[in-house]
Each structure stands twice: as structure tokens, then as C-alpha cells.
CHARMM-style PDB file with segment names, atoms N, HN, CA, C and O in Angstrom:
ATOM      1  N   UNK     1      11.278   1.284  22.267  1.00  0.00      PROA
ATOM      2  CA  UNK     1      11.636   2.156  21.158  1.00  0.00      PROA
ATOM      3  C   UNK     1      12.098   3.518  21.670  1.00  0.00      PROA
ATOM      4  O   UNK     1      11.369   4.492  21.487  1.00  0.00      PROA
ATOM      5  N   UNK     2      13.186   3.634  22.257  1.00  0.00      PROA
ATOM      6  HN  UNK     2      13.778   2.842  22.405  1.00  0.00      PROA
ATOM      7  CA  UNK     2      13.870   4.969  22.507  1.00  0.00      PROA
ATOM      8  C   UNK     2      14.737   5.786  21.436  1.00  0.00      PROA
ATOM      9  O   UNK     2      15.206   6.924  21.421  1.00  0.00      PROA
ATOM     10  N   UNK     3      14.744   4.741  20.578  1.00  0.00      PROA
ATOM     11  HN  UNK     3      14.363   3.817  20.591  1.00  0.00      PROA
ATOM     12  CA  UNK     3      15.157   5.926  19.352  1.00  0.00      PROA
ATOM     13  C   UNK     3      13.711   6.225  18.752  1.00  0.00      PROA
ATOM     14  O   UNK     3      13.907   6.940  17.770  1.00  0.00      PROA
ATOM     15  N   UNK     4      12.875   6.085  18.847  1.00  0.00      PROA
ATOM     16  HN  UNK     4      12.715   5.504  19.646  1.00  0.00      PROA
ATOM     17  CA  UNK     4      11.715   7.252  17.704  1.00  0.00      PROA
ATOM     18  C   UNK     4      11.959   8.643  18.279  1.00  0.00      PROA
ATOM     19  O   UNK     4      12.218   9.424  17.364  1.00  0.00      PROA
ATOM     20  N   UNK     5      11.966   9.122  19.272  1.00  0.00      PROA
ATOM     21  HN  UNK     5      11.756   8.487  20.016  1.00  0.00      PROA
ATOM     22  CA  UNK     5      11.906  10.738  19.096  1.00  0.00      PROA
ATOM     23  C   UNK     5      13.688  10.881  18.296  1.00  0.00      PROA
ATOM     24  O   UNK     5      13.800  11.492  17.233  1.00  0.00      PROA
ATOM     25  N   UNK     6      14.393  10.519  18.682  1.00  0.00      PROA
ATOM     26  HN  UNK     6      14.302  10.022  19.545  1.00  0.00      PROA
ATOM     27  CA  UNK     6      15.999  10.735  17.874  1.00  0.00      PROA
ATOM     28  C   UNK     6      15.800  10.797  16.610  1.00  0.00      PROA
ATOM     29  O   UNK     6      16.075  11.718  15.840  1.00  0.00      PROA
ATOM     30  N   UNK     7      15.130   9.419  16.327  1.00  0.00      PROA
ATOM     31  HN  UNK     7      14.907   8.672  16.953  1.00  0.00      PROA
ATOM     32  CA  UNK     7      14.876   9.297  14.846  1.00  0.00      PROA
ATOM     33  C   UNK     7      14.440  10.294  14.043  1.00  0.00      PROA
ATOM     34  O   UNK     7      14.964  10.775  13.039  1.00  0.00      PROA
ATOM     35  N   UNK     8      12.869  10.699  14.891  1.00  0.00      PROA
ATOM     36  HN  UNK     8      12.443  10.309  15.707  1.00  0.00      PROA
ATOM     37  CA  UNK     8      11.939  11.923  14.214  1.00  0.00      PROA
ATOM     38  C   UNK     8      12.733  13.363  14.235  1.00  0.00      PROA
ATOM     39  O   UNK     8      12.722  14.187  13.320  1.00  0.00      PROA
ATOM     40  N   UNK     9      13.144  13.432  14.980  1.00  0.00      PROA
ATOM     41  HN  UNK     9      13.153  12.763  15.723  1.00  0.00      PROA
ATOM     42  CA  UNK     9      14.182  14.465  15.050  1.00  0.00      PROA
ATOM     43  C   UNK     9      15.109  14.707  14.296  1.00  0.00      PROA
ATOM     44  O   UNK     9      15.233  15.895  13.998  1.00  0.00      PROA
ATOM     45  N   UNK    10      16.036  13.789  13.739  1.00  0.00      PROA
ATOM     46  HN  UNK    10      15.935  12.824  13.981  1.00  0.00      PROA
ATOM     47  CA  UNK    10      16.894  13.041  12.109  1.00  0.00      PROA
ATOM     48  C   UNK    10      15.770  13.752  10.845  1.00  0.00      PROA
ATOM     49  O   UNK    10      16.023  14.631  10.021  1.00  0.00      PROA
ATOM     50  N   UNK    11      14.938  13.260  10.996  1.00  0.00      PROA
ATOM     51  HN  UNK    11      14.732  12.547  11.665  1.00  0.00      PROA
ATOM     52  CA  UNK    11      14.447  12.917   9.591  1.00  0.00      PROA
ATOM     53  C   UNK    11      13.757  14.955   9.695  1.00  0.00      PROA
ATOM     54  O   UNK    11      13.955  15.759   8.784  1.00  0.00      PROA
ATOM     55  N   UNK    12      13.211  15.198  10.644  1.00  0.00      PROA
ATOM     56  HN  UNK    12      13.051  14.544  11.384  1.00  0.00      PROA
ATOM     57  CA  UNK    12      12.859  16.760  10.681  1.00  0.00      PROA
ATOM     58  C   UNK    12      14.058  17.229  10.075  1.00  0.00      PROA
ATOM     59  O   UNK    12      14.130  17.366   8.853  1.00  0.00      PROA
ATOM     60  N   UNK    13      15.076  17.506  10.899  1.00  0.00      PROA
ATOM     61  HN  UNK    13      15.018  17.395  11.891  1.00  0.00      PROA
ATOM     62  CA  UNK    13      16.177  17.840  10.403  1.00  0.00      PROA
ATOM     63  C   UNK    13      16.682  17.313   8.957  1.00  0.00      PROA
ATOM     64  O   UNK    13      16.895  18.163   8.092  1.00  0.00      PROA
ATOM     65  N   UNK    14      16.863  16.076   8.692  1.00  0.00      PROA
ATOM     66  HN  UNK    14      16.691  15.385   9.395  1.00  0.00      PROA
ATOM     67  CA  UNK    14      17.005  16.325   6.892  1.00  0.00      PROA
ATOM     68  C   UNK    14      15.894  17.029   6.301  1.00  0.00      PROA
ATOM     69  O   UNK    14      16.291  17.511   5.240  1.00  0.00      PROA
ATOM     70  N   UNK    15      14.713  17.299   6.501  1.00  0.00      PROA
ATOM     71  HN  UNK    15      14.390  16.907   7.363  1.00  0.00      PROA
ATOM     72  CA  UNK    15      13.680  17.582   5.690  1.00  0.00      PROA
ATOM     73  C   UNK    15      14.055  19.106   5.659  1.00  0.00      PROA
ATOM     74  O   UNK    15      13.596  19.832   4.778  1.00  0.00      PROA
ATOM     75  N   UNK    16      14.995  19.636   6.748  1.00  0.00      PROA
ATOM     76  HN  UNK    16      15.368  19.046   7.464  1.00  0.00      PROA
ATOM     77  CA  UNK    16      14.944  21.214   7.103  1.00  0.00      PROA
ATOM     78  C   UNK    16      16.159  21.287   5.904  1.00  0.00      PROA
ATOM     79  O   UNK    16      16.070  21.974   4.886  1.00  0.00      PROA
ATOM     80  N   UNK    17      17.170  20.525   6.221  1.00  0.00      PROA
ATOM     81  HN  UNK    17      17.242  19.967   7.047  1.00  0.00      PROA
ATOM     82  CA  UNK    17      18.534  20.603   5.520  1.00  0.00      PROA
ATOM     83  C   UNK    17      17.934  20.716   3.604  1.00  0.00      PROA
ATOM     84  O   UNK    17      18.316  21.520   2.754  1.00  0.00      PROA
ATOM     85  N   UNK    18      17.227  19.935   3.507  1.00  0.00      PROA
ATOM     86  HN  UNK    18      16.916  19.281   4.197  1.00  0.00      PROA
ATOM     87  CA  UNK    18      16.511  19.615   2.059  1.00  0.00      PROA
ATOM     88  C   UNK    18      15.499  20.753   1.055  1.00  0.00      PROA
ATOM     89  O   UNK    18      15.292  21.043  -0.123  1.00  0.00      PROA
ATOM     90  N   UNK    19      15.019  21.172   2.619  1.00  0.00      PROA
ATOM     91  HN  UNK    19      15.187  20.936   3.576  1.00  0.00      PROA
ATOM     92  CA  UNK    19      14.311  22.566   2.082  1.00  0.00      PROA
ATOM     93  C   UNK    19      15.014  23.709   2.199  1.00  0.00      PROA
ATOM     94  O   UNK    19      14.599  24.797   1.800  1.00  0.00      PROA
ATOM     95  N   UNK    20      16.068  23.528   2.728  1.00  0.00      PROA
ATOM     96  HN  UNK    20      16.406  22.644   3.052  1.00  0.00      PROA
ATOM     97  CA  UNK    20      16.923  24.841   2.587  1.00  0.00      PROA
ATOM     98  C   UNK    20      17.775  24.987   1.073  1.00  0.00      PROA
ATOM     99  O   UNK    20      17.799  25.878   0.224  1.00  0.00      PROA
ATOM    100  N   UNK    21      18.144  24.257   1.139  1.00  0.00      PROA
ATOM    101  HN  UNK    21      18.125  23.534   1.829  1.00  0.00      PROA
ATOM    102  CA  UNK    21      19.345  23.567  -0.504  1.00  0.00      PROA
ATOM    103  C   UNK    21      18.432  23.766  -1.559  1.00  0.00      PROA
ATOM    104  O   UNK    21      18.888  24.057  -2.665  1.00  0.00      PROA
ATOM    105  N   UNK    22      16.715  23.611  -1.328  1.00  0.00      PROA
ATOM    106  HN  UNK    22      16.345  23.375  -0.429  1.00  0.00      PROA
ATOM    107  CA  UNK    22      16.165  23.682  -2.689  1.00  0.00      PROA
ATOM    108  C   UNK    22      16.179  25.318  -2.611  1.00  0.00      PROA
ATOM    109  O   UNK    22      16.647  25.833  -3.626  1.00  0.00      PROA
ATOM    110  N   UNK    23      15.795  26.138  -1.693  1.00  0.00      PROA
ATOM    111  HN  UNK    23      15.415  25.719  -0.868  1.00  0.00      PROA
ATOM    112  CA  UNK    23      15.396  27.517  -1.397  1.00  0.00      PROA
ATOM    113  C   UNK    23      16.782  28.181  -2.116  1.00  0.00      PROA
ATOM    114  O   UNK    23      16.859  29.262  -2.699  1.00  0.00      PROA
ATOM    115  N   UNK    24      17.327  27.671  -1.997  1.00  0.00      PROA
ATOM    116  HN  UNK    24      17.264  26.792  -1.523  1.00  0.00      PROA
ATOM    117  CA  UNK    24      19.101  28.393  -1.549  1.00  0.00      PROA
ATOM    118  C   UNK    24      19.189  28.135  -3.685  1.00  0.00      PROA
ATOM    119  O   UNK    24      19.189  29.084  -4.470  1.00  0.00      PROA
ATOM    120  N   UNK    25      19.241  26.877  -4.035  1.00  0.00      PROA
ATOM    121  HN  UNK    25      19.241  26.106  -3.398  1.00  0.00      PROA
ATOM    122  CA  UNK    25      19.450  26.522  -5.621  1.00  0.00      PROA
ATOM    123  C   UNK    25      17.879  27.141  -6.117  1.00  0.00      PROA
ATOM    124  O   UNK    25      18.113  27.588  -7.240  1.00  0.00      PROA
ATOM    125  N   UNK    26      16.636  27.341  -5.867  1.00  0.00      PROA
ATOM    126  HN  UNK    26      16.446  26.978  -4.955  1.00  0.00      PROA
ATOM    127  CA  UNK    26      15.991  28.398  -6.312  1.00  0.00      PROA
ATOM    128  C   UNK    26      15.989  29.505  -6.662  1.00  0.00      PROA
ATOM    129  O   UNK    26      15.435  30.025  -7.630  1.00  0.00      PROA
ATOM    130  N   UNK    27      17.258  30.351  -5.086  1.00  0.00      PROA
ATOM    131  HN  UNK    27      17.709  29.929  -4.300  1.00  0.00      PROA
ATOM    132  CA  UNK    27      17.098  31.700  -5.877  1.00  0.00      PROA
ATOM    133  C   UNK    27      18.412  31.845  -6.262  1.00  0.00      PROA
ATOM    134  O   UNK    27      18.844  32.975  -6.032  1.00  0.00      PROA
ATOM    135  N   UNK    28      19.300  30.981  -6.840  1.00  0.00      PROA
ATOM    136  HN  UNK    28      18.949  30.063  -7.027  1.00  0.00      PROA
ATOM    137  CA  UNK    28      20.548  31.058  -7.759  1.00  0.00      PROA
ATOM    138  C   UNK    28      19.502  31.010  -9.229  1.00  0.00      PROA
ATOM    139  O   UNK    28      19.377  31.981  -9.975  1.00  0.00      PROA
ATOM    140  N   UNK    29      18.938  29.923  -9.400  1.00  0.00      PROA
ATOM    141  HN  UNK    29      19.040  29.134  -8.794  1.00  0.00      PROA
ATOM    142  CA  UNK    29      18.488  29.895 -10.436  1.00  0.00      PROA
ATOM    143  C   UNK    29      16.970  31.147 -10.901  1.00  0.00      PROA
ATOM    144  O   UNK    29      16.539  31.278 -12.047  1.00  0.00      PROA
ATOM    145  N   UNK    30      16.546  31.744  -9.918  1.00  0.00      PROA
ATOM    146  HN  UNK    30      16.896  31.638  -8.988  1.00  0.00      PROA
ATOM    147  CA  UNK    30      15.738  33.356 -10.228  1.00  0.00      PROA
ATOM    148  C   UNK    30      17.037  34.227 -10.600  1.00  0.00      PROA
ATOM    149  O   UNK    30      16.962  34.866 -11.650  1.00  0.00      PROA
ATOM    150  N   UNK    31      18.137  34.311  -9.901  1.00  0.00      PROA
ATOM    151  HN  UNK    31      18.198  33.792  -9.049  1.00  0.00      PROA
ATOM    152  CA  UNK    31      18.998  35.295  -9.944  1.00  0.00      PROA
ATOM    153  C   UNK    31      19.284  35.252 -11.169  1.00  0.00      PROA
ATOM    154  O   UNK    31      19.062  36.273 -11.820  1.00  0.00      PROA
ATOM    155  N   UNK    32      19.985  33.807 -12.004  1.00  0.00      PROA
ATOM    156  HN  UNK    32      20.165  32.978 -11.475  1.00  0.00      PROA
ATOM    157  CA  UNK    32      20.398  33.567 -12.894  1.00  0.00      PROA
ATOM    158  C   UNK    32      19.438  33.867 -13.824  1.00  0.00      PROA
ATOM    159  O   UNK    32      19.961  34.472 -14.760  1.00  0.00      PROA
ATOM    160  N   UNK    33      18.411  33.728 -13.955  1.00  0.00      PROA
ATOM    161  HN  UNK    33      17.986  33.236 -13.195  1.00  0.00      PROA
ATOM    162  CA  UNK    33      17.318  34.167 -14.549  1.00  0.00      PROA
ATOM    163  C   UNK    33      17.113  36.008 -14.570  1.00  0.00      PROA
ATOM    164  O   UNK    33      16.771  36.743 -15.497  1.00  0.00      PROA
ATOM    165  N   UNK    34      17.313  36.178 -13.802  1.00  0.00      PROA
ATOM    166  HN  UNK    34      17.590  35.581 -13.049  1.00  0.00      PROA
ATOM    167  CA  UNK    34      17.414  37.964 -14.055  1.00  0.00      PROA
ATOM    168  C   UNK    34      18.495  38.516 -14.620  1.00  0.00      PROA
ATOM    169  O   UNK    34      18.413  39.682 -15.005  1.00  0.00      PROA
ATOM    170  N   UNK    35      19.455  37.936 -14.743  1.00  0.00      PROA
ATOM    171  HN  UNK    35      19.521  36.988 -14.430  1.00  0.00      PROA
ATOM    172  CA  UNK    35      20.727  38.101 -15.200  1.00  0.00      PROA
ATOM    173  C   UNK    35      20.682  37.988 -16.693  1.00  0.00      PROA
ATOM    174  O   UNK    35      21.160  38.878 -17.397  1.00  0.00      PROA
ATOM    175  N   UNK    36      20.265  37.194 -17.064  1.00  0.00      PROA
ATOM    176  HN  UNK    36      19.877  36.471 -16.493  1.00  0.00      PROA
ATOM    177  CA  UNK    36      19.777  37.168 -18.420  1.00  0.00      PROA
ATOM    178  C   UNK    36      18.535  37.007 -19.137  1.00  0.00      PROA
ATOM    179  O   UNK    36      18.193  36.375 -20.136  1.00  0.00      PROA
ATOM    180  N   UNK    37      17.941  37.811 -18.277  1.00  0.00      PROA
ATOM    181  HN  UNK    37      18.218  38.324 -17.465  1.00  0.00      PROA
ATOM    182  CA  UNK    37      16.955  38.947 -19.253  1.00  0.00      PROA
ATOM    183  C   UNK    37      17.608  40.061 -19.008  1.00  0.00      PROA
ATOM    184  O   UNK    37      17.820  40.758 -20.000  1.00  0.00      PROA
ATOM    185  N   UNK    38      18.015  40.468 -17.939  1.00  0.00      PROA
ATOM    186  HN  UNK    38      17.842  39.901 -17.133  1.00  0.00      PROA
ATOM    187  CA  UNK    38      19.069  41.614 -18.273  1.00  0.00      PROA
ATOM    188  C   UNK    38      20.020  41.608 -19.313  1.00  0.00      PROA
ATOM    189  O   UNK    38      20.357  42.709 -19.748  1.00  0.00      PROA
ATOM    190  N   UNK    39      20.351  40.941 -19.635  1.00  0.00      PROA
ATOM    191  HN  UNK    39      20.077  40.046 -19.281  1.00  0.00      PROA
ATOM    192  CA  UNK    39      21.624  40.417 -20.797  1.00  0.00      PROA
ATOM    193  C   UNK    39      20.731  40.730 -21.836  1.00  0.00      PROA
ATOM    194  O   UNK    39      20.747  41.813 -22.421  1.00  0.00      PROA
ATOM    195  N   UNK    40      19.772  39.602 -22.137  1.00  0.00      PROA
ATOM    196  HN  UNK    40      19.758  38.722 -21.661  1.00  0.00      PROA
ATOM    197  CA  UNK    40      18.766  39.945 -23.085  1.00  0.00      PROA
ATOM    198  C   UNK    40      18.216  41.297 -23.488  1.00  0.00      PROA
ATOM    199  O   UNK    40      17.788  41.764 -24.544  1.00  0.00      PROA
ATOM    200  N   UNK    41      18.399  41.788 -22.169  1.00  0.00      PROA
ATOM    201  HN  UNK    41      18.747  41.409 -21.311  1.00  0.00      PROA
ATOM    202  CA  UNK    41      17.879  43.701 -22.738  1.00  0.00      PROA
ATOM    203  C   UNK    41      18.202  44.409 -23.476  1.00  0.00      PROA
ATOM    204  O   UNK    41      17.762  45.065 -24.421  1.00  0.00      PROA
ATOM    205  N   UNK    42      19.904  44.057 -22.450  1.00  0.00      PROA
ATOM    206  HN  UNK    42      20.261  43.524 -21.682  1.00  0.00      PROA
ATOM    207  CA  UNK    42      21.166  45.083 -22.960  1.00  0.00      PROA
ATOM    208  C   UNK    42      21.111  44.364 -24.742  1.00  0.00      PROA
ATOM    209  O   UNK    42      20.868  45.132 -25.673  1.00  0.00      PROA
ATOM    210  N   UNK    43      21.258  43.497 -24.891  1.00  0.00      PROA
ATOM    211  HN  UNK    43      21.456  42.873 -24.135  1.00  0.00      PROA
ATOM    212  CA  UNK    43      21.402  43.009 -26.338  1.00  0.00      PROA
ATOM    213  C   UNK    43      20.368  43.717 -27.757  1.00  0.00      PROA
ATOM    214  O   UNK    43      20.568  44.215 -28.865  1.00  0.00      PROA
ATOM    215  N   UNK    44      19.183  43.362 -26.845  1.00  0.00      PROA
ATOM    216  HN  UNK    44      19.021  42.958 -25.945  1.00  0.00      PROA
ATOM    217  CA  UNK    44      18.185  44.174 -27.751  1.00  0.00      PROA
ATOM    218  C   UNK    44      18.118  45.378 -27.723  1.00  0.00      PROA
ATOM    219  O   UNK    44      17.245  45.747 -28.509  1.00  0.00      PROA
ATOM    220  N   UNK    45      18.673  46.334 -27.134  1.00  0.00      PROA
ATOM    221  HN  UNK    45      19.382  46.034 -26.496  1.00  0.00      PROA
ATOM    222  CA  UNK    45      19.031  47.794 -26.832  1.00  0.00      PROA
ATOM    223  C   UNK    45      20.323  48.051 -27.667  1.00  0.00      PROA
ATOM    224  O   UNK    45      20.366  49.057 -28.376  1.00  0.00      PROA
ATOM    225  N   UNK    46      21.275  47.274 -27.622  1.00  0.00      PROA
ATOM    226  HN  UNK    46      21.240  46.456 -27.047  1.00  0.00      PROA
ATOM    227  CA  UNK    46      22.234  47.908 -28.433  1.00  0.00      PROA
ATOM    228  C   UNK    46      21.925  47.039 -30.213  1.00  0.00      PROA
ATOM    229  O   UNK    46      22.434  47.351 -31.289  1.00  0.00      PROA
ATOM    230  N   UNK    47      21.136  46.156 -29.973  1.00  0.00      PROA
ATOM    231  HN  UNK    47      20.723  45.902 -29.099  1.00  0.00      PROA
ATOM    232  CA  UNK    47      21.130  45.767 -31.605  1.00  0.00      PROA
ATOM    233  C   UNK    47      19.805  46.897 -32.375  1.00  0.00      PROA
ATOM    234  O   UNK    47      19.322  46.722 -33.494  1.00  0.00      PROA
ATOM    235  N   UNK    48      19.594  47.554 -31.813  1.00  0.00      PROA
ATOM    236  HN  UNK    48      19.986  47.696 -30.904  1.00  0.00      PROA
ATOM    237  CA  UNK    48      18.486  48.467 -31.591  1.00  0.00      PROA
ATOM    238  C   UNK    48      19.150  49.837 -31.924  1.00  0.00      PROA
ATOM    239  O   UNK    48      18.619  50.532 -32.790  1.00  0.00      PROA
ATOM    240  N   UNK    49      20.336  50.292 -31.261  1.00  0.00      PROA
ATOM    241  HN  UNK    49      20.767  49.728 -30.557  1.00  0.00      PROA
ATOM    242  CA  UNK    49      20.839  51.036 -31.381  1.00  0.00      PROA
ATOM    243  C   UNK    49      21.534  51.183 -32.802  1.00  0.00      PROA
ATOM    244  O   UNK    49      21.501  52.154 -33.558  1.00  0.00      PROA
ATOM    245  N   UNK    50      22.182  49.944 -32.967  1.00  0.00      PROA
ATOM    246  HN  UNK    50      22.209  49.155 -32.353  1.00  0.00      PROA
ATOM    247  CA  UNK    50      22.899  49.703 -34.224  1.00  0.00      PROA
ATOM    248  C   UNK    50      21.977  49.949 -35.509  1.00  0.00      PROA
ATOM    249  O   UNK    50      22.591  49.792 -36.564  1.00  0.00      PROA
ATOM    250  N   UNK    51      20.840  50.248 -35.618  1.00  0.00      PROA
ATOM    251  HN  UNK    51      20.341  50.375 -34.761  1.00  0.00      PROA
ATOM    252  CA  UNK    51      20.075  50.092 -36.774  1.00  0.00      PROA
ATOM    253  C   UNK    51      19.736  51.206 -37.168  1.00  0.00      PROA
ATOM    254  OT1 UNK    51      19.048  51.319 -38.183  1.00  0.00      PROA
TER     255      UNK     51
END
């Protein structure tokens, strides 16, 4: 069995590739999330204003 360390080495590496992509689409989706509660602010600030 001279491919198990290659192998383990493969599969480390997707697991790295896998946890990066979730990290990476996490903080799109925090960002996106601050973005609108910011939105949300500005909205309630100027419907606020309007009254």
C-alpha cells in the first residue's frame, strides 16, 4: 500500500480546500448580513424621519 500516505494527503487537502469555501461563503453571508441591517437602519431612520 504505497498510496495511503498520497491518499491521506488527498483527502487532508480536500478537507483544507472544504473548510476554506465554507469560511470564505460564511463571511459573504455575515457581510451580507451587515449590509442589511444596515439597510434596515437607514430605512427605519428615514421612515422615522418622515413622520
Amino acid at each position: 500500500m504505497t498510496d495511503a500516505p498520497a491518499r491521506s494527503e488527498t483527502v487532508a487537502e480536500l478537507h483544507a480546500q472544504a473548510a476554506r469555501e465554507y469560511a470564505e461563503a460564511e463571511a459573504r453571508r455575515r457581510a451580507q448580513d451587515h449590509r442589511d441591517d444596515a439597510g434596515l437602519s437607514a430605512r427605519g431612520a428615514e421612515d422615522a424621519a418622515a413622520r
